[in-house]
C-alpha positions as CSV (number, residue, x, y, z in Angstrom):
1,X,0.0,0.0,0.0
2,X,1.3,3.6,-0.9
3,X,2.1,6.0,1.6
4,X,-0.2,8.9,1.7
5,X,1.1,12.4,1.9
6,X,-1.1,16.1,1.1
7,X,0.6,18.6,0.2
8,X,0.0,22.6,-1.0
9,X,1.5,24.6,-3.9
10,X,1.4,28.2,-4.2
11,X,0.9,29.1,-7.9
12,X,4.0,31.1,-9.4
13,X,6.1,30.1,-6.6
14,X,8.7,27.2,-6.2
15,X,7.6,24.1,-4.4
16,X,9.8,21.3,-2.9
17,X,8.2,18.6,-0.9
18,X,9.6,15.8,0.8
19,X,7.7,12.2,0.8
20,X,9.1,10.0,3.6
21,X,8.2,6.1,2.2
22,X,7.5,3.6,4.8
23,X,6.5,0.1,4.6
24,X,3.2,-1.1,5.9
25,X,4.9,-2.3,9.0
26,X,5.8,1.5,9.8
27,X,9.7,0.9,8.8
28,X,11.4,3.0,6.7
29,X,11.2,1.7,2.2
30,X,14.7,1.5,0.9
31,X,15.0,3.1,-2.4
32,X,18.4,1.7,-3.1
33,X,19.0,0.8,-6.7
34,X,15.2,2.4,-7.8
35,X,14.8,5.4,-9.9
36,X,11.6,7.9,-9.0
37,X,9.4,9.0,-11.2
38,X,6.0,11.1,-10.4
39,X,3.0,12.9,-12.0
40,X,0.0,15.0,-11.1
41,X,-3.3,15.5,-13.3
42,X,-6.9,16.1,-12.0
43,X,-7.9,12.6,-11.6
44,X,-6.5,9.5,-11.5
45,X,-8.5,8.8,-14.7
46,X,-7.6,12.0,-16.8
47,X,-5.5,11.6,-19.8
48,X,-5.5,15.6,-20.0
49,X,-3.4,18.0,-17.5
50,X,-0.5,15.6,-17.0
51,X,2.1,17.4,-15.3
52,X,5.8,16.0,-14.4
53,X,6.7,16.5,-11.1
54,X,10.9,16.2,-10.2
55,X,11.0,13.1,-8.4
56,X,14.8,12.6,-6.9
57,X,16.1,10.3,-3.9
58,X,17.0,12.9,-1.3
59,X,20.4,11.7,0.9
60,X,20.3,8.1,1.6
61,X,18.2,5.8,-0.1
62,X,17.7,3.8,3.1
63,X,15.9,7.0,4.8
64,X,13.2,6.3,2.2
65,X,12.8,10.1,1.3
66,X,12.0,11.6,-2.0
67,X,12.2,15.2,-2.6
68,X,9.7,16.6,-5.1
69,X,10.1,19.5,-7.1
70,X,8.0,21.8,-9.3
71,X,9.6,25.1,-10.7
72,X,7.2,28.3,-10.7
73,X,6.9,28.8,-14.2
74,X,5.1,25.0,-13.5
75,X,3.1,26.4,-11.0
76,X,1.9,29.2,-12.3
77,X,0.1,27.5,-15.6
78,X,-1.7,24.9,-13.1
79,X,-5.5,26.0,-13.6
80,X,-7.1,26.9,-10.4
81,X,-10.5,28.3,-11.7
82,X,-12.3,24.8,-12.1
83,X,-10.8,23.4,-8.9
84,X,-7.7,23.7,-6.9
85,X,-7.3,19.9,-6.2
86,X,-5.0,17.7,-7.9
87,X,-3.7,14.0,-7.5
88,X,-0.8,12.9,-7.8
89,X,1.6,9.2,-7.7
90,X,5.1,8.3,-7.1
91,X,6.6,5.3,-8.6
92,X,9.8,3.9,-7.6
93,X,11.1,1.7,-10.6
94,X,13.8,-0.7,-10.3
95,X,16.0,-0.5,-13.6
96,X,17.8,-4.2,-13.3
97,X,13.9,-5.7,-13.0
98,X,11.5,-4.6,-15.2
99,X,9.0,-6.3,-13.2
100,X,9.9,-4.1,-9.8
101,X,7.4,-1.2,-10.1
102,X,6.1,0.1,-6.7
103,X,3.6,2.6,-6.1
104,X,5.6,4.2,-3.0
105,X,3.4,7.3,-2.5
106,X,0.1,9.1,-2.9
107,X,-2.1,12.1,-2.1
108,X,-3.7,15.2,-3.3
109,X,-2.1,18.3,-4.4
110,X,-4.1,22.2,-3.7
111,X,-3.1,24.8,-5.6
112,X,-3.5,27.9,-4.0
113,X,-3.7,30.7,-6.9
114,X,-1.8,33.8,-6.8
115,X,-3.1,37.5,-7.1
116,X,0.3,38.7,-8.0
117,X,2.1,37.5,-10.9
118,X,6.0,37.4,-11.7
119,X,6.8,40.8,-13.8
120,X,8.1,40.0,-17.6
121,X,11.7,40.8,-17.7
122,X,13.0,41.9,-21.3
C-alpha cells in the first residue's frame, strides 16, 4: 500500500516537498537501486493536465525520502479556476527488474492561486 502524503503549492512560486516512504509495517522503504518518477493530473482517470513533477532520492536511499520539485513557471500554468485539487503518484522503478514497479506514495495536491504574478523581464 502507498504511503499517503497532502501537500500545498502556491501558484508562481517554487515548491519542494519531501515524501518519507515507509513500509506497511511502519519501517522505513529503501530506495536503493530504484529510480523515482511522479505525476499529477486532476484525476487518476484524466488523460489531460498531466504534469511532471521532479521526483529525486533525497540523501540516503535507506531514509526512504523523496524530494519533489516543481519550478514556478510550472506552478503558475496549473488551472485553479475549475478546482484547486490535484492527485498525484510516485513510482519507484527498479531499472535491473523490469517487473519491480512500486507505487511508493500518494495524495492530493491544492493549488492555491496567486493575485500577483511574476513581472516579464526583457
Amino acid at each position: 500500500m502507498a504511503t499517503v502524503i497532502n501537500f500545498v503549492v502556491d501558484a508562481g512560486s517554487k515548491f519542494e516537498g519531501v515524501a518519507t516512504i515507509q513500509n506497511e509495517d511502519g519501517s522505513l522503504f529503501d530506495l536503493t537501486n530504484y529510480d523515482t518518477y511522479a505525476q499529477m493530473r486532476k484525476s487518476f482517470y484524466s488523460d489531460r493536465n498531466i504534469v511532471e513533477i521532479q521526483a529525486s532520492i533525497q540523501g540516503d536511499p535507506q531514509n526512504g525520502e523523496i524530494l519533489l520539485e516543481l519550478d514556478p513557471s510550472v506552478t503558475a500554468d496549473l488551472p485553479t479556476l475549475i478546482s484547486n485539487n490535484w492527485v498525484y503518484d510516485i513510482e519507484a522503478n527498479n531499472p535491473s527488474d523490469t517487473n519491480d514497479i512500486k507505487r511508493v506514495c500518494e495524495g492530493t495536491i491544492t493549488v492555491n492561486p496567486n493575485a500577483t504574478k511574476s513581472p516579464v523581464v526583457p
